[in-house]
C-alpha positions as CSV (number, residue, x, y, z in Angstrom):
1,X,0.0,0.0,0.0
2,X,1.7,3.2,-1.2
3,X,1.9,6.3,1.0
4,X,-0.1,9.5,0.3
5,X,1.5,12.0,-1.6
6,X,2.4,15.1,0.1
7,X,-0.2,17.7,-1.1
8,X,2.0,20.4,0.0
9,X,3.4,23.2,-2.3
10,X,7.1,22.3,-2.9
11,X,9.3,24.4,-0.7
12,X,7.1,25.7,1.6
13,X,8.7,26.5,5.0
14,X,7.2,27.2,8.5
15,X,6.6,30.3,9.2
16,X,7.3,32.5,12.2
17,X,6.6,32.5,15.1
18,X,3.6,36.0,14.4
19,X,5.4,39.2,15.9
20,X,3.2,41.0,18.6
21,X,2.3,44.0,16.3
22,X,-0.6,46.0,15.9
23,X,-3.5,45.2,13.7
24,X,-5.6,47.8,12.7
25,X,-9.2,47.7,10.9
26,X,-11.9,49.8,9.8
27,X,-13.6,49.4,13.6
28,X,-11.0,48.0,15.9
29,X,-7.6,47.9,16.2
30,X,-5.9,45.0,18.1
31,X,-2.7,46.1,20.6
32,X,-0.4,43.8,22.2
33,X,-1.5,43.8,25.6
34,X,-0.1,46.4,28.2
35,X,-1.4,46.2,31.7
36,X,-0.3,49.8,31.9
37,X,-2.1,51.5,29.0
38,X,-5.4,48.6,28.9
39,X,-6.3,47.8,32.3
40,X,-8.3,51.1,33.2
41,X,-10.4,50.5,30.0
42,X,-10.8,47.2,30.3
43,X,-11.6,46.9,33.9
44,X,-14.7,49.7,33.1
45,X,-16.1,47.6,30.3
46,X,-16.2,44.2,31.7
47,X,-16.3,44.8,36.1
48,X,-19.8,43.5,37.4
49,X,-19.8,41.4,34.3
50,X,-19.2,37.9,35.8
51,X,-21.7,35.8,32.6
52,X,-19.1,36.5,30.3
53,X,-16.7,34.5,32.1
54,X,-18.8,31.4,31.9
55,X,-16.6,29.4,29.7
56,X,-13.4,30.2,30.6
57,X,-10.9,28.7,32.1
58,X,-10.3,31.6,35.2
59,X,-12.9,32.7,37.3
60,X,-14.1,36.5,36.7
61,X,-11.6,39.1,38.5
62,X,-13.4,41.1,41.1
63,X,-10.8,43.6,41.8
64,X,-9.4,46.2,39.7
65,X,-5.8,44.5,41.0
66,X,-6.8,40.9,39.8
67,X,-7.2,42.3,36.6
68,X,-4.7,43.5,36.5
69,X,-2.4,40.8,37.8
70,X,-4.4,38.4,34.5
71,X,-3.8,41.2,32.3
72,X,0.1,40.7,33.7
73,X,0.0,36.9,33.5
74,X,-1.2,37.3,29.6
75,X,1.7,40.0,28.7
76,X,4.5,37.3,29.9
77,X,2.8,33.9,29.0
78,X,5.2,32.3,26.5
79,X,3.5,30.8,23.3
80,X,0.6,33.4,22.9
81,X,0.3,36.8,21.6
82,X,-2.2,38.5,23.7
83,X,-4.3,42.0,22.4
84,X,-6.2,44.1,23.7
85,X,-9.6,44.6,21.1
86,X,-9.7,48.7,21.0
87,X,-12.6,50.2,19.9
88,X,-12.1,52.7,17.1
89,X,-15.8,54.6,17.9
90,X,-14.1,56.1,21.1
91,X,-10.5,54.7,21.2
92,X,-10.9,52.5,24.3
93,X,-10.5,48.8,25.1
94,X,-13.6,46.6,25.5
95,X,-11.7,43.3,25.4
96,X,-9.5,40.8,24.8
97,X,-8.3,37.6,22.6
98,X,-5.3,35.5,21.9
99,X,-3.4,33.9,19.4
100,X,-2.7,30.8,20.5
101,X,-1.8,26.9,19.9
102,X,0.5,28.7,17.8
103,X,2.3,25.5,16.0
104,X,5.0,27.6,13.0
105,X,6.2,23.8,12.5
106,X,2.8,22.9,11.1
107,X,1.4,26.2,10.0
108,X,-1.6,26.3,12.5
109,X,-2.9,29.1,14.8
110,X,-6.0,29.3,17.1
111,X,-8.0,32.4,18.1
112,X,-9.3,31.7,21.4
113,X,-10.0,33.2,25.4
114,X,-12.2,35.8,23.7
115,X,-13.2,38.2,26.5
116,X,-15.7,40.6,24.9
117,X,-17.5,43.2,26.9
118,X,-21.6,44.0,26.6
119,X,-20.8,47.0,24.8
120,X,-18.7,45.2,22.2
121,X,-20.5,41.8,22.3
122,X,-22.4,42.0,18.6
123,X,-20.4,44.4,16.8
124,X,-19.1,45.3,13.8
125,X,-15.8,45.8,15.9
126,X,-16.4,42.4,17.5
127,X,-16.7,40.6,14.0
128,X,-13.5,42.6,12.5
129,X,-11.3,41.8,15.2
130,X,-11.3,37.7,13.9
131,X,-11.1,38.7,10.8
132,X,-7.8,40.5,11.6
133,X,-6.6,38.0,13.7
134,X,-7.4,35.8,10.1
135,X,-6.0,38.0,8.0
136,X,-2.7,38.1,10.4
137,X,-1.8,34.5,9.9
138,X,-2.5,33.8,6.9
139,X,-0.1,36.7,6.0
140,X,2.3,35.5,7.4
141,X,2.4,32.1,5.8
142,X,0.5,30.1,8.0
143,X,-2.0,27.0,6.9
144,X,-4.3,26.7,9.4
145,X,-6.3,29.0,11.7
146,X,-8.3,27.1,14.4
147,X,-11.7,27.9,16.4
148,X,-12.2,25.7,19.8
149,X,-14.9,25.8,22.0
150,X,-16.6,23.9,25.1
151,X,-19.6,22.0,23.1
152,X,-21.8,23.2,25.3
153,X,-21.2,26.9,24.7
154,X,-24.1,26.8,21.6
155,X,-23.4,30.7,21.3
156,X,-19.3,30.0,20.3
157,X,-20.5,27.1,18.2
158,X,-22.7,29.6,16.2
159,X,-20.0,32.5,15.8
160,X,-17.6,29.9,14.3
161,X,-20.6,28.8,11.5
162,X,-21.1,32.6,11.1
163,X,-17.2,33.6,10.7
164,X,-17.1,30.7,8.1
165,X,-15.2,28.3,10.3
166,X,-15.7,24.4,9.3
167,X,-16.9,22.0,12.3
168,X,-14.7,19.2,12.4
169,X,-16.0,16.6,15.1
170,X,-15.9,16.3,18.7
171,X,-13.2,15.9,21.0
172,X,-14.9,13.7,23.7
173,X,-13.8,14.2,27.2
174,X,-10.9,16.9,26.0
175,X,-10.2,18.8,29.2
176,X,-11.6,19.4,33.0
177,X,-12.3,23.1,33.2
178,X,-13.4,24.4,36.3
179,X,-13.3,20.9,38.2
180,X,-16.1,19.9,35.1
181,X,-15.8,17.8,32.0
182,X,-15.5,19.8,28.4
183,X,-16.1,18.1,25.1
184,X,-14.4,20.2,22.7
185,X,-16.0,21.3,19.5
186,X,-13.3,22.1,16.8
187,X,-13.9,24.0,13.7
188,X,-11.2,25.4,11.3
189,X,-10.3,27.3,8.3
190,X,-7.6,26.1,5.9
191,X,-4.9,28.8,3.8
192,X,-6.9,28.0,0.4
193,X,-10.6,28.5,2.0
194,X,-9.5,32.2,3.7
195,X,-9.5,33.9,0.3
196,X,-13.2,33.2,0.2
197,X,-13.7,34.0,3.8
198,X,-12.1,36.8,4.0
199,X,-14.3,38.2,1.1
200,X,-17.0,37.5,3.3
201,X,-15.8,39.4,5.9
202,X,-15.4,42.2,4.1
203,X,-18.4,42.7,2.2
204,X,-20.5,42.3,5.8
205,X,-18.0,45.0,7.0
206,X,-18.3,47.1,4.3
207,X,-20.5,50.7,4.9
208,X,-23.1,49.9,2.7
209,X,-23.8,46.7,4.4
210,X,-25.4,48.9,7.1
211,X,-28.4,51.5,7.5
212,X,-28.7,54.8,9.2
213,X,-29.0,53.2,12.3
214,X,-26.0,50.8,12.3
215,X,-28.2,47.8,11.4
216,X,-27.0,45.2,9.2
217,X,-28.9,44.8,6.0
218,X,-26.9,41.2,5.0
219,X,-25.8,38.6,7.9
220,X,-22.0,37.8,7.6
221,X,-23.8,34.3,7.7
222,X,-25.4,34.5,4.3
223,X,-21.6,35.9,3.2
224,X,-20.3,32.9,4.2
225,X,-22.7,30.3,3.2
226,X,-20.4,27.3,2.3
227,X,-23.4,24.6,0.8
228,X,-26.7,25.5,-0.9
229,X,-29.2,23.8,-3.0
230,X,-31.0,24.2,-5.9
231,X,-33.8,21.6,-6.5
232,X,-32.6,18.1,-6.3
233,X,-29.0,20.1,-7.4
234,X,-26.4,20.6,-3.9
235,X,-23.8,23.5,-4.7
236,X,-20.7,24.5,-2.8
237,X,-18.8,27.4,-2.6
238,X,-15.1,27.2,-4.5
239,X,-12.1,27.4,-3.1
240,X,-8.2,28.0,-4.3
241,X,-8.1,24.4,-4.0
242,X,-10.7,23.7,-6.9
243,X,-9.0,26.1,-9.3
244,X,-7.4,23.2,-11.5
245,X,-10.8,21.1,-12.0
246,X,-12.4,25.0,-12.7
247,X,-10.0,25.7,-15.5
248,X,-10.4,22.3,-17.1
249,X,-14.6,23.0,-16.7
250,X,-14.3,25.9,-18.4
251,X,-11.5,24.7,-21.5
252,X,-14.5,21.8,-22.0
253,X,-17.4,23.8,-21.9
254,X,-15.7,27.0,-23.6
255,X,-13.7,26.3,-26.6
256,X,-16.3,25.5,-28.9
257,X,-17.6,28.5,-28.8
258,X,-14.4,29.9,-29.6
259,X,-15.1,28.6,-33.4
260,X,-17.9,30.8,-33.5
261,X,-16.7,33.9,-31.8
262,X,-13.6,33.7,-33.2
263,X,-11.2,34.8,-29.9
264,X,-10.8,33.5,-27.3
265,X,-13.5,33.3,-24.4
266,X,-13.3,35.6,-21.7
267,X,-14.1,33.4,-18.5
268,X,-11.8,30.5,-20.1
269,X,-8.6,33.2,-20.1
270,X,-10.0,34.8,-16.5
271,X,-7.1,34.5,-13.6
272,X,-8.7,32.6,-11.2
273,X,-7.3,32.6,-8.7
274,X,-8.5,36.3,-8.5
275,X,-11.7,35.0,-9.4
276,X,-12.3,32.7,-6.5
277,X,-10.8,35.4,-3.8
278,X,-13.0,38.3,-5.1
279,X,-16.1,36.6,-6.6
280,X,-18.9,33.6,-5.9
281,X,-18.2,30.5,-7.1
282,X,-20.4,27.7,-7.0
283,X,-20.0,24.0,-8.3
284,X,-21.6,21.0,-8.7
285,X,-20.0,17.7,-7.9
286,X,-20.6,14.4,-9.9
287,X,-19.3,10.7,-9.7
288,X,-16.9,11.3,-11.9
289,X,-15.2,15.1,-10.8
290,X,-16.4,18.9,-11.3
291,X,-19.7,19.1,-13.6
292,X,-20.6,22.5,-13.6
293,X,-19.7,26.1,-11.7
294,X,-20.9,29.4,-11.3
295,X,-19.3,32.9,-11.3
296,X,-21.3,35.6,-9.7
297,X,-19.7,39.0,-9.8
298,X,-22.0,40.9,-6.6
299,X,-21.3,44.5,-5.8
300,X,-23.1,46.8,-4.1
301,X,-24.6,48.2,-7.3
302,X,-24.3,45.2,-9.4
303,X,-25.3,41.2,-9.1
304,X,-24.3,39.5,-12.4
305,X,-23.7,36.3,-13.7
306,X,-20.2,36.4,-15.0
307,X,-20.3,32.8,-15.9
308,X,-21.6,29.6,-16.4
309,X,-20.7,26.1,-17.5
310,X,-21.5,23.3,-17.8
311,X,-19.3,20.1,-18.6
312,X,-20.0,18.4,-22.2
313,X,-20.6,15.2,-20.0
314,X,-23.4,16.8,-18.0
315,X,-25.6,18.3,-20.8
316,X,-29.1,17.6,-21.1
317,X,-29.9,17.4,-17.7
318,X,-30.6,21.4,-17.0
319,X,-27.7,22.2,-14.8
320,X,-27.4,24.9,-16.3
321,X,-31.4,25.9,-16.2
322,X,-31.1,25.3,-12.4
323,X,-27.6,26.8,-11.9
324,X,-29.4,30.4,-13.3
325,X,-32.4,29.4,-11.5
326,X,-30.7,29.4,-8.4
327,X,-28.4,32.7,-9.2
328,X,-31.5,34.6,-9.2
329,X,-32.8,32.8,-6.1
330,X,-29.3,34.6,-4.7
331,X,-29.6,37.4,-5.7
332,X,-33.0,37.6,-4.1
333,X,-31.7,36.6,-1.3
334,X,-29.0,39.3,-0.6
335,X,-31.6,42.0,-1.5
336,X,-31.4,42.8,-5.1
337,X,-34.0,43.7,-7.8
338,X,-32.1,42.4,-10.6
339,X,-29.9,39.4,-12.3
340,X,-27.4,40.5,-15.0
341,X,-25.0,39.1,-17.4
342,X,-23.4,39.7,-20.5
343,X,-22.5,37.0,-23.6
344,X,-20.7,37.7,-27.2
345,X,-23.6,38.5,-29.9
346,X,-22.4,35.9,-32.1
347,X,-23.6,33.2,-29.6
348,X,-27.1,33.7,-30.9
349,X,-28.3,30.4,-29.3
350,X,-27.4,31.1,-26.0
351,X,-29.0,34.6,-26.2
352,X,-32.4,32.8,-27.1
353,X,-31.6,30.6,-24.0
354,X,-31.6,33.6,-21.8
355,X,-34.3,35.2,-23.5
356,X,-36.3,32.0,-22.7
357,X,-35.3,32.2,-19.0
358,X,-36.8,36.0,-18.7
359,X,-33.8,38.3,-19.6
360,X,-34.0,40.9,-21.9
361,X,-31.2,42.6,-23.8
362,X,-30.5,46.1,-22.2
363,X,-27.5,47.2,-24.6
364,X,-24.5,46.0,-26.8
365,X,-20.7,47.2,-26.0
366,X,-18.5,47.2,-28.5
367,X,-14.9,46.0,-27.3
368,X,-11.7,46.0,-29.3
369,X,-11.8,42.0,-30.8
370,X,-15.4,41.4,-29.8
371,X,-19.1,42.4,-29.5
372,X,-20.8,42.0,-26.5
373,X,-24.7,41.5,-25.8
374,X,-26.0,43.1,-21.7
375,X,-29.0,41.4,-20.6
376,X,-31.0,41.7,-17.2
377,X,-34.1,40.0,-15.9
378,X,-35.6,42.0,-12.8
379,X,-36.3,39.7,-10.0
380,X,-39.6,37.9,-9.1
381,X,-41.1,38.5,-12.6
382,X,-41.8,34.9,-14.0
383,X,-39.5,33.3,-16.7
């Protein structure tokens, strides 16, 4: 029996050991700790606050000076990298979270002992400060960034879902916390999923993503959403990993038409990797490897189709009537009144294909080698 083969890149090295620097974001920004220059802060935002202590391992401090001496204890624990979670609104310090189970030999770090206050509980500083934490190690080279939590805790089990974290399974009987048995529930997310994730991230971040009154208008949940379905049809969300079965989709399903527009396709020549980190992607799995994917290029003023295919091997089974079919039920979904997508004009018999499924032709653009066709179907009109 032969031994795997190292899916590693060649070459690839650990990485260091992440320097205690400071992370800034839009909402937060994320200091090494400093007794000194956090404890005042934090003491004000959590003191009298003993719930959110409930699942971890040291009892709530009840003195300013027992804060203080954790705060101490965190500053000088070897392995870690302690910060302080600052909020931008008004410059003070509502919290606190470690990197930790930091492992540079295997290329995996853990975000854990998060210790948010009431008034940054549910945040948009909250969310942003994993996301930096994310963005941190993955910078830096790392593979694998790690969510843990006591089964029990339902609330951490739903944040992990929500950041885009994967469950992994149950470590039965794990650790005694407190003088009680925990079960730990681990979740993770790997180097080649955080490109997707962390254009989740920040489109919930984003500005626009909120009202006049600070309230989201789309979950980071919905972001995130690694599996969906369309009929009978289960779709999954892409990631850097399923780049070489996505280019060899679209050479199949492409270059014929390429005899009939006479250059070559655009989303057969597209970078992908790009197109995976700053688009959705959805595929379809079959018995025998990749049969079909999805490109949807979503902005705040825009949700388009950018692609479709279908693999020769799949036809006549509408994929690709249910692939469109569940783009608009997307688009619906994060709130817009409209589906569009663009094809060449010489591909007359997909045009009447669209046409069938309820879009109408809005304009041509004329490009240097080729002649596009624009076409839109507004949303819950029949087609």
């Amino acid at each position: 029996m032969s031994l795997p083969v190292n899916s590693l890149a060649p070459g690839w090295q650990p990485p260091p050991f992440p320097p205690a620097r400071t992370l800034e974001g839009r909402y937060c920004r994320l200091e090494p700790i400093d007794p000194a220059r956090h404890l005042d802060d934090i003491w004000a935002a959590n003191q009298g606050h003993d719930r959110i202590w409930q699942w971890m391992p040291a009892d709530p401090p009840q003195s300013r000076e027992a804060y203080g001496a954790l705060l101490a204890m965190m500053q000088a624990k070897p392995g870690i990298v302690p910060y302080a979670v600052v909020d931008l609104a008004d410059g003070k310090a509502k919290g606190h979270l470690w990197l930790m189970e930091i492992r540079p030999e295997h290329g995996v770090f853990e975000v854990g002992y998060i210790t948010y206050s009431p008034a940054l509980q549910r945040t948009r500083a909250a969310t942003e400060a994993i996301y930096l934490c994310g963005e941190y190690g993955f910078s830096l080279g790392y593979r694998r960034f790690e969510w843990k939590c006591n089964d029990l805790n339902e609330p951490s089990k739903r944040a992990a879902l929500r950041f885009g974290f994967q469950y992994e399974g149950l470590f039965r009987q794990h650790m005694v916390v407190k003088g009680q048995n925990r079960d730990t529930a681990w979740f993770s997310i790997l180097d080649h999923e955080w490109p997707v994730r962390a254009r989740g991230f920040k489109r919930w971040l984003a500005p626009e993503n909120f009202d006049a009154e600070g309230r989201q208008k789309q979950a980071l949940a919905s972001f995130n959403q690694p599996v969906a379905s369309a009929g009978q049809m289960k779709l999954r969300r892409a990631s850097m990993a399923d780049i070489p079965a996505i280019l060899a989709l679209k050479n199949a399903a492409y270059t014929p038409n390429e005899g009939i527009i006479g250059v070559p396709s655009l989303p057969r020549i597209a970078d992908y990797a790009e197109i995976v980190a700053e688009h959705e992607v959805w595929l379809v799995d079959g018995p025998a490897g990749l049969e079909a994917a999805l490109v949807l290029e979503i902005e705040p003023a825009i949700f388009q189709v950018w692609s479709i295919a279908v693999a020769p091997e799949a036809g006549g089974r509408r994929l690709g009537t249910a692939l469109m079919r569940f783009a608009e039920e997307r688009g619906a979904a994060l709130g817009y009144d409209a589906v569009t997508l663009y094809t060449n004009s010489r591909l007359t018999q997909r045009i009447g294909w669209y046409e069938h499924l309820g879009y109408g032709i809005t304009h041509h653009e004329d490009r240097a080698d080729r002649r596009l066709v624009h076409m839109r179907k507004a949303l819950g009109k029949a087609g």
